[in-house]
Each structure stands twice: as structure tokens, then as C-alpha cells.
TIROSE-43129 format. One record per atom (N, C-alpha, C): atom name; y, z, x; residue number from 1. Coordinates in steps of 0.1 Angstrom, whole numbers, plus 5000, padded with zeros to 4 digits. Example, Ala and Ser with C-alpha at 12.3 -4.5 7.8 and 13.67 -1.06 7.14 Angstrom:
BEGIN
PT,N,4943,5078,5132,1
PT,CA,4955,5078,5123,1
PT,C,4967,5078,5132,1
PT,N,4978,5071,5128,2
PT,CA,4989,5071,5137,2
PT,C,5000,5079,5129,2
# end
This chain:
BEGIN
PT,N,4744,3574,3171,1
PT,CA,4745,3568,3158,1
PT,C,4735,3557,3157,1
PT,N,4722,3555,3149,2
PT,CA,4716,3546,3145,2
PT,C,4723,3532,3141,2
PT,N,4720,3524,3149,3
PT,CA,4724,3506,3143,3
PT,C,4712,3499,3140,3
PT,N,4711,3489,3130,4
PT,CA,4700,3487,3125,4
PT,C,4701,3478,3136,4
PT,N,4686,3468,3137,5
PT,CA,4683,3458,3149,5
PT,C,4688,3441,3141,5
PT,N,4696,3441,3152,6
PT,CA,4705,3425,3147,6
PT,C,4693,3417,3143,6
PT,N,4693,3408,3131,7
PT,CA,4685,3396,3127,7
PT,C,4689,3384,3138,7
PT,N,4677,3381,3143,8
PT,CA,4679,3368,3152,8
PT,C,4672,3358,3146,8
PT,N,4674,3349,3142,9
PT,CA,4673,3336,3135,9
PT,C,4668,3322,3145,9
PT,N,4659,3317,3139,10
PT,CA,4655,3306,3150,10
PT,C,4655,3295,3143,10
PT,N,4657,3281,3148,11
PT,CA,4656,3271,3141,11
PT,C,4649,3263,3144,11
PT,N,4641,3250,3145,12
PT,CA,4638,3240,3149,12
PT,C,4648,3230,3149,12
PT,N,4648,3225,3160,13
PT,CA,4658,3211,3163,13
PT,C,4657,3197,3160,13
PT,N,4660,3191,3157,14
PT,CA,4654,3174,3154,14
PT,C,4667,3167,3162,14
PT,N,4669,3154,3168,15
PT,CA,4675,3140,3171,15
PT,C,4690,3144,3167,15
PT,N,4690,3148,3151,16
PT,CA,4702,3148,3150,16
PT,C,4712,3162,3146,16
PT,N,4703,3171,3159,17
PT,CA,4714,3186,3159,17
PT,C,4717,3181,3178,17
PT,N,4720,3171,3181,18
PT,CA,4720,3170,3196,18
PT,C,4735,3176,3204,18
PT,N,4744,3177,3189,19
PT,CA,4754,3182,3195,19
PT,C,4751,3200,3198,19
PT,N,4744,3207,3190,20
PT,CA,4740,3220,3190,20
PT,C,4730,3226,3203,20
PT,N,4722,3210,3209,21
PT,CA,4713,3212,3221,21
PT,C,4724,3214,3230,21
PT,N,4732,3208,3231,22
PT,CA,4743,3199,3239,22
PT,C,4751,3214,3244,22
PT,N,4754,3215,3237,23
PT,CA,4765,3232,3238,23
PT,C,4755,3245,3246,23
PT,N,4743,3245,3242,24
PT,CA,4738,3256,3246,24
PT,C,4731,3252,3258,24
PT,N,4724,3237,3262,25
PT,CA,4721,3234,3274,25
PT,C,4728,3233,3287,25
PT,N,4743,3229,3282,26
PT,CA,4755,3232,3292,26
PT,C,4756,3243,3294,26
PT,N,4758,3252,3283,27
PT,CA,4764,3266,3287,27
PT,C,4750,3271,3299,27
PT,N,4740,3269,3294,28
PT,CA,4728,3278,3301,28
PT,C,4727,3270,3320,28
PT,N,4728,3257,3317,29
PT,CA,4734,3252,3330,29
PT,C,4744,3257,3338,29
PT,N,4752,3259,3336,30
PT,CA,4766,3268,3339,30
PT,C,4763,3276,3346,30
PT,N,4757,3288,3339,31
PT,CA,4758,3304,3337,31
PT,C,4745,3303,3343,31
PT,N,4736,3299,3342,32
PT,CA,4720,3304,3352,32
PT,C,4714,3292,3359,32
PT,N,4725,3284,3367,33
PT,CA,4722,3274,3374,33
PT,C,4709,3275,3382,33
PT,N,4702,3289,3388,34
PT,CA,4692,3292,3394,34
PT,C,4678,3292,3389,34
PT,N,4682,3294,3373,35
PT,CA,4670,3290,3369,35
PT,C,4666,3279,3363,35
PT,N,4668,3268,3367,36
PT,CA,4667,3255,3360,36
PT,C,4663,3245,3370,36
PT,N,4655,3233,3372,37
PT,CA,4654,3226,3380,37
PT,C,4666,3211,3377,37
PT,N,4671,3208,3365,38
PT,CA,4683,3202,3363,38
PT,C,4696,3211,3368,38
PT,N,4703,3198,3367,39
PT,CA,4715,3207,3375,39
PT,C,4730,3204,3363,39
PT,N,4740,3210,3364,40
PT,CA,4748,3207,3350,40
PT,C,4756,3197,3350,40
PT,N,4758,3193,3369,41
PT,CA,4764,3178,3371,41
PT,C,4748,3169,3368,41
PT,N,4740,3170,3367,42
PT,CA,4730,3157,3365,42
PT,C,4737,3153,3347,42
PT,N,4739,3165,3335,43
PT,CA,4740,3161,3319,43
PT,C,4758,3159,3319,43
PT,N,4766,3160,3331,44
PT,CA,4781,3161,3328,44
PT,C,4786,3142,3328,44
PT,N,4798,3138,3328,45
PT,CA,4802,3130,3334,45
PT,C,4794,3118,3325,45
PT,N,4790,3104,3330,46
PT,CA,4780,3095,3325,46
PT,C,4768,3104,3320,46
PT,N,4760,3112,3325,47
PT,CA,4753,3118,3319,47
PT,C,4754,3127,3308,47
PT,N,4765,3127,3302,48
PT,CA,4769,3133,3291,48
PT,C,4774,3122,3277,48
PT,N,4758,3120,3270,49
PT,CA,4759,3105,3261,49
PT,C,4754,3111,3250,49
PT,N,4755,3110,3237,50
PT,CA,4749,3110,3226,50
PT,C,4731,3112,3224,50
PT,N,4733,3096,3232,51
PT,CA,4716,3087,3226,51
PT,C,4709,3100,3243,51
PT,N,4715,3101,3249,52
PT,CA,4707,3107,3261,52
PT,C,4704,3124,3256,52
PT,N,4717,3129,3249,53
PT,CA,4712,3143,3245,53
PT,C,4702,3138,3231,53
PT,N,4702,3132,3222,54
PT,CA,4693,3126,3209,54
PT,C,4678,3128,3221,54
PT,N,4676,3113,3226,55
PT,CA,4667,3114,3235,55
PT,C,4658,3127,3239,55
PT,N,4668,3134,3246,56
PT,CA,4659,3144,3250,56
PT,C,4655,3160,3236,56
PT,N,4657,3151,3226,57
PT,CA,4653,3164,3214,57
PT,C,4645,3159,3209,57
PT,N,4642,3140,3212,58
PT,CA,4629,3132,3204,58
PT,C,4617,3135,3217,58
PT,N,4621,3139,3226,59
PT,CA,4605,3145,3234,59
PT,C,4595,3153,3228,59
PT,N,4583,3149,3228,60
PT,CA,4572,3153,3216,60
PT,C,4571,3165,3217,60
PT,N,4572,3172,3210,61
PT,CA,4571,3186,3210,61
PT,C,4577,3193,3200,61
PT,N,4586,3206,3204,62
PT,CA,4595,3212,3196,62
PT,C,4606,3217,3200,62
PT,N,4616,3221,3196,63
PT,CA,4628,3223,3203,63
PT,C,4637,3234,3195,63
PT,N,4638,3244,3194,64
PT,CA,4646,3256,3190,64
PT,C,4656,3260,3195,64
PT,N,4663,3264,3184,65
PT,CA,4677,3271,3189,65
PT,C,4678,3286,3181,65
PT,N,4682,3296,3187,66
PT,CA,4685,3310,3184,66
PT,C,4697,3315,3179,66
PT,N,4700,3323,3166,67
PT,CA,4713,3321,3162,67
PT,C,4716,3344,3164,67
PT,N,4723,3346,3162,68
PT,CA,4731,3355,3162,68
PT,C,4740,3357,3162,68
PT,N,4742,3367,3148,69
PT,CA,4751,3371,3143,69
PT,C,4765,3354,3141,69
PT,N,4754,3350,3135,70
PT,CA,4763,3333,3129,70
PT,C,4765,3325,3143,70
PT,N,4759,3332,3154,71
PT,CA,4766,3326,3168,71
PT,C,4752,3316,3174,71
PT,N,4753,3303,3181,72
PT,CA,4740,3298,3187,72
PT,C,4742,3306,3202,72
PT,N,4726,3311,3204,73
PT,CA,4730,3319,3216,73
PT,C,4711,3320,3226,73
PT,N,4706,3309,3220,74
PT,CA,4694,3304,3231,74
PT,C,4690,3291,3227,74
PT,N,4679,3291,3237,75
PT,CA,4671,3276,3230,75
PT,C,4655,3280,3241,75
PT,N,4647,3266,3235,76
PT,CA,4634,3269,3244,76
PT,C,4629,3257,3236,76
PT,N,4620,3246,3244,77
PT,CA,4612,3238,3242,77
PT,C,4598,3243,3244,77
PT,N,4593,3232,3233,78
PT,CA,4579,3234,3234,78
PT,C,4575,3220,3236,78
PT,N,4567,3215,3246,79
PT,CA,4562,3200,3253,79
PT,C,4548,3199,3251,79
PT,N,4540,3194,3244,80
PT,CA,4525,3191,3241,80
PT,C,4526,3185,3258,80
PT,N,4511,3189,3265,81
PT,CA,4506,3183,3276,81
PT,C,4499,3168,3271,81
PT,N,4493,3161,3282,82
PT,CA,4488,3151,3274,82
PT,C,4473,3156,3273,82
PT,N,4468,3148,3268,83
PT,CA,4451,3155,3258,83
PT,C,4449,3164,3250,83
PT,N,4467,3173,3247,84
PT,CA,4467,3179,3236,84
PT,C,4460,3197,3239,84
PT,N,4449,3197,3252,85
PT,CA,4445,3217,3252,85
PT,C,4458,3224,3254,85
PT,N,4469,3223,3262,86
PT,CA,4474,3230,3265,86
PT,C,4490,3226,3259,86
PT,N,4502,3234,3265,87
PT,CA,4515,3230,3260,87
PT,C,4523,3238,3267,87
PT,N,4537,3232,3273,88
PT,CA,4547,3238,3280,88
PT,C,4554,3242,3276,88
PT,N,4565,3255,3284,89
PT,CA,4573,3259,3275,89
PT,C,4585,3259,3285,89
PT,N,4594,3249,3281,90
PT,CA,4605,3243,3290,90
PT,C,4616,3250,3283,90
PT,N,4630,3251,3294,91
PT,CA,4641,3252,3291,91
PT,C,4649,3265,3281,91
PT,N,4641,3275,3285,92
PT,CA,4640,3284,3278,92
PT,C,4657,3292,3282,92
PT,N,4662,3301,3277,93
PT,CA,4677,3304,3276,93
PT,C,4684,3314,3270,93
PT,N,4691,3326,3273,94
PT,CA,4696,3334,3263,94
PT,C,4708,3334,3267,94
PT,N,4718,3334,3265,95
PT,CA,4728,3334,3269,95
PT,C,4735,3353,3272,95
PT,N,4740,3357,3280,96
PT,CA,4742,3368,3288,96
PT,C,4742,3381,3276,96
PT,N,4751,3376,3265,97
PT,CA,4754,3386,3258,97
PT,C,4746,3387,3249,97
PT,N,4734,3384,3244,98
PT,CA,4725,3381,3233,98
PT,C,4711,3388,3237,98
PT,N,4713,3388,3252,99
PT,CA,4701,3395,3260,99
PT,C,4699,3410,3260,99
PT,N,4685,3413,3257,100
PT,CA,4683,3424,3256,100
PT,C,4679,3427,3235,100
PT,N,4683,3417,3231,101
PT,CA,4686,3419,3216,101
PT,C,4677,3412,3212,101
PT,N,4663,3406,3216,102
PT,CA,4653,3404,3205,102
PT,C,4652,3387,3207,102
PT,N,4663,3380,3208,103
PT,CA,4662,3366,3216,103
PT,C,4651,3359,3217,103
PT,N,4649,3366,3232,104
PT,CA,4640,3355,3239,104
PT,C,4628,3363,3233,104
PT,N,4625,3372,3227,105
PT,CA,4615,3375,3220,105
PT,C,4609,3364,3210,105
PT,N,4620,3361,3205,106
PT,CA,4621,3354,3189,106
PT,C,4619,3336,3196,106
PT,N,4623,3336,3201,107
PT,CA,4619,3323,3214,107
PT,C,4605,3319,3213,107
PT,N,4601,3330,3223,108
PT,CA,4588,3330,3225,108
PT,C,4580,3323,3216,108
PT,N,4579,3337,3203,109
PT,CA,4572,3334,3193,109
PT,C,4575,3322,3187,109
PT,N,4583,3312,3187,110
PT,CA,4588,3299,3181,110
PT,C,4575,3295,3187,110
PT,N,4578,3290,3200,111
PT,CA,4568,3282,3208,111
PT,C,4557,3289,3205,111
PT,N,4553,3295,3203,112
PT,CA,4542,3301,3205,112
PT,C,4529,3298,3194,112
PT,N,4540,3300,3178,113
PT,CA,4533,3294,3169,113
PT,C,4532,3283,3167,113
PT,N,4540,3271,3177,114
PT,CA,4541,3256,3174,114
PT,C,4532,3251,3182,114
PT,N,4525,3259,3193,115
PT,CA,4515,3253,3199,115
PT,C,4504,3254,3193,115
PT,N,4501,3271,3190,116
PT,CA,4489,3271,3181,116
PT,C,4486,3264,3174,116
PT,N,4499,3255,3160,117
PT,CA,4495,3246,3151,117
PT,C,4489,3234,3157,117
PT,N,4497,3234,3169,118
PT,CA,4495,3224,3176,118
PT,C,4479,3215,3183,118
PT,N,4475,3227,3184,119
PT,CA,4460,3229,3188,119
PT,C,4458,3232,3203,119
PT,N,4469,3238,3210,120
PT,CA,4472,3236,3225,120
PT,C,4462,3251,3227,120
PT,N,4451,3253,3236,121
PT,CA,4443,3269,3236,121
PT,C,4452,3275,3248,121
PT,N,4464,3270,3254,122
PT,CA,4468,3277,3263,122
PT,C,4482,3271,3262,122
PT,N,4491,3282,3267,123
PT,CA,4505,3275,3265,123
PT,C,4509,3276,3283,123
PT,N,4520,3275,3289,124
PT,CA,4524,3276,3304,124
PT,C,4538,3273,3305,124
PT,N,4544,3279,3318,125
PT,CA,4555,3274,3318,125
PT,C,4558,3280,3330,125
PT,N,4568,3276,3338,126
PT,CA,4572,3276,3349,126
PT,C,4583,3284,3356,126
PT,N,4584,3295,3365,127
PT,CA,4599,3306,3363,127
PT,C,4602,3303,3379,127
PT,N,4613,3304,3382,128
PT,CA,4618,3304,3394,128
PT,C,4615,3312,3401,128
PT,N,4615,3315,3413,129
PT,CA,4609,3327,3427,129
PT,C,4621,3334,3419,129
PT,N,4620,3350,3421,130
PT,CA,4632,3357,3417,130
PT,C,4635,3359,3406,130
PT,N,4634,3354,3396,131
PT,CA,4639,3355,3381,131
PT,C,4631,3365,3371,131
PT,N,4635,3373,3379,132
PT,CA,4625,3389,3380,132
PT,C,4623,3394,3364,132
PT,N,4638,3391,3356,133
PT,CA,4641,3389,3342,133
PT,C,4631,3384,3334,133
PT,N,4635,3368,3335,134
PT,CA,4625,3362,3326,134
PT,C,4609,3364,3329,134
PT,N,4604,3369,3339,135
PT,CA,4592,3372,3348,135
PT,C,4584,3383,3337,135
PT,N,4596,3392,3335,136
PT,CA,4591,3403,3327,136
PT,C,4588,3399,3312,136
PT,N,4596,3391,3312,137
PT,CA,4598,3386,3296,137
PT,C,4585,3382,3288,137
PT,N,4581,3374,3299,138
PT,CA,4568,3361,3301,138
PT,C,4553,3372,3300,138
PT,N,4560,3380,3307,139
PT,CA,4544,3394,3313,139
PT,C,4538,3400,3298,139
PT,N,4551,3406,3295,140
PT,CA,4554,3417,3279,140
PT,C,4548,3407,3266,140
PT,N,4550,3392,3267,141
PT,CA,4538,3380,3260,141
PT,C,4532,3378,3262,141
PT,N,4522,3383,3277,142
PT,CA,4509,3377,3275,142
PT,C,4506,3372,3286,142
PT,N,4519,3369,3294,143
PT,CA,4511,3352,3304,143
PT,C,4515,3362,3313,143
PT,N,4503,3357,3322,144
PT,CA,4499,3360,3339,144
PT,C,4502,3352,3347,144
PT,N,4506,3355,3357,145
PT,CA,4512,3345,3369,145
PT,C,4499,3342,3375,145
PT,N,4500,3331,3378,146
PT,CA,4491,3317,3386,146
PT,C,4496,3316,3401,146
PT,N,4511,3321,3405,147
PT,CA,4512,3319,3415,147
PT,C,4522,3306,3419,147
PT,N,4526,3310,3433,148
PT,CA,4534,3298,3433,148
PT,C,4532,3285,3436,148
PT,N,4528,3275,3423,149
PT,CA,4519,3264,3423,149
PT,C,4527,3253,3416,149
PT,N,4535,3259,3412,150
PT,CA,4546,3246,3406,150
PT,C,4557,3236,3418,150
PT,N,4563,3228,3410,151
PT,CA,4570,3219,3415,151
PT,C,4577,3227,3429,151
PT,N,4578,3221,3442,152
PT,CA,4584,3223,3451,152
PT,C,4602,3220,3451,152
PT,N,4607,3232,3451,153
PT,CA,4622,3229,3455,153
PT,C,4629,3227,3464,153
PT,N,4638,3219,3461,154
PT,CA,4648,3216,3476,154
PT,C,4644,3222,3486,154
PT,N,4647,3238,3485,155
PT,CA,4651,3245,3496,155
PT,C,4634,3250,3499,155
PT,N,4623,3245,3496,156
PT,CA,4607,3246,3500,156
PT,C,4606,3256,3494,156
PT,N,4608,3266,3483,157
PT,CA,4601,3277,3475,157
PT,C,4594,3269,3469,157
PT,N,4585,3275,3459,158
PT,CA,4578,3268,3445,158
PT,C,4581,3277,3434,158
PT,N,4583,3266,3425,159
PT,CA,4583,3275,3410,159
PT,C,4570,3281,3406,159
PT,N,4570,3300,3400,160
PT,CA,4556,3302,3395,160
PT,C,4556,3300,3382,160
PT,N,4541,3293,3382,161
PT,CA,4529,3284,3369,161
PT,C,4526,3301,3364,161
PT,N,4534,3303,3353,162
PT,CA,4528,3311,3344,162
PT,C,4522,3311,3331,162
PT,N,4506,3310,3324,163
PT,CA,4503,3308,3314,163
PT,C,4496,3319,3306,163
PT,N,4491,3317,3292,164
PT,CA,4487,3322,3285,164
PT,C,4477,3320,3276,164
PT,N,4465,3321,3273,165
PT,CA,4454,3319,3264,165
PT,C,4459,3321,3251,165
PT,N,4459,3312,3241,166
PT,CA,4464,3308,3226,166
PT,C,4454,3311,3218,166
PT,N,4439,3313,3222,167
PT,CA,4428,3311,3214,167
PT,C,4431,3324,3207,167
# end
């Protein structure tokens, strides 16, 4: 039986959707603790404050969230580098059941056109050893692995620096 393809909906975030960051950055903490260099005790507890979730949605850039079927069910930042060529793409997220359905597609493309306006000629971002998923995700848009050149982890792997030419 033919189903049409679910509409996935993206938004831009501002300061004051922090409770909407708030829900989907915990849940993604939670559920894919492996892929994250935060951890979900660092935002729980004292770290769980208004002005600190506000805070981190006034970081220069951009900040989306993914809706489906009326439900929030990703997120993904976009971080201007400094001098403006290039831009990151942090914190990216789908939540279990929403995957496979166009999502992190629709993600992507958020960041993607906010750097271009942006003037960034390359975008990048960073995937955990193993995250064989998001790996593919990243490939099927464009960006080529760099290798394992990113931040060093606890346990001595490195995160791979994956980017993409914007021109």
C-alpha cells in the first residue's frame, strides 16, 4: 500500500524556545549518550537552569528543531567559525522513531542554507569513531571524512572532522 512521505517541518530557534531545546537535548543525551561529547549529568541537576539552556541558543549561529507529525523529534546547530570561511555543524539529533523518515535530511539542509547565507565556503562537523549511521548520513550530503583529527576522548579515540565545500 502506497503512504505518502510524512512532511517534516523545521524551525529556527531563538533564546526564547529554550524549553523546546531543553526536551530534545536531554532526550538525545539520554538515548545516544555515544554520540555526544556532553554528557546528560553535565545539563541535569544545577546544570539544568533557564538562563544556561537561553544561553546556549544565544550562541552565534543557528539552531533548529524538527517537527513530525505535530511531534519535536530532532535538532542540529549551526556555529559560525571565527573569520566567518567556514561553519560547524553541532549537536545534531533524531530521535529513534523519526529516523529513517527524512529528518536528519531536513536538518542538514537547515544548516546548510544558513551557512551559505552566512558566507561560510565550507561547513564541518565532527562524528564519533562508530557512528556508522550518522557517517552515512554526512557522506549521502556531501562531506568527506578528514580523518580522525578532532577533539581527543577520554578513552584516546578521536572524533572524525568531516566537511563539505559550500561554494
Amino acid at each position: 500500500m502506497w503512504r505518502p512521505s510524512p512532511v517534516v517541518g523545521v524551525r529556527e530557534l531563538t533564546a526564547d524556545d529554550w524549553a523546546d531545546w531543553r526536551g530534545l537535548r536531554l532526550a538525545a543525551l539520554a538515548q545516544a549518550p555515544y554520540a555526544f561529547s556532553s554528557r546528560l549529568a553535565d545539563w541535569q541537576g544545577d546544570g539544568d537552569r533557564e538562563e544556561r539552556w537561553r544561553a546556549r541558543l544565544d550562541v552565534p549561529g543557528a539552531h533548529f528543531a524538527a517537527v513530525l507529525e505535530g511531534r519535536p523529534v530532532g535538532q542540529v546547530s549551526g556555529i559560525a567559525e571565527p573569520g566567518g570561511s567556514a561553519a560547524e555543524l553541532v549537536s545534531m539529533w533524531v530521535a529513534p522513531g523519526a529516523r529513517g523518515r527524512g529528518v536528519g535530511d531536513a536538518l542538514l539542509r537547515a544548516v546548510e542554507e544558513w551557512a551559505r547565507k552566512a558566507g561560510a565556503g565550507e561547513l564541518r562537523l565532527s562524528v564519533m569513531p562508530g557512528n556508522a549511521h550518522a557517517a552515512a548520513l554526512y557522506r549521502r550530503h556531501g562531506f568527506e571524512d578528514a580523518g580522525p583529527v578532532g577533539d581527543e576522548l577520554p578513552d584516546g579515540r578521536r572524533e572524525h572532522v568531516m566537511a563539505k565545500p559550500l561554494a
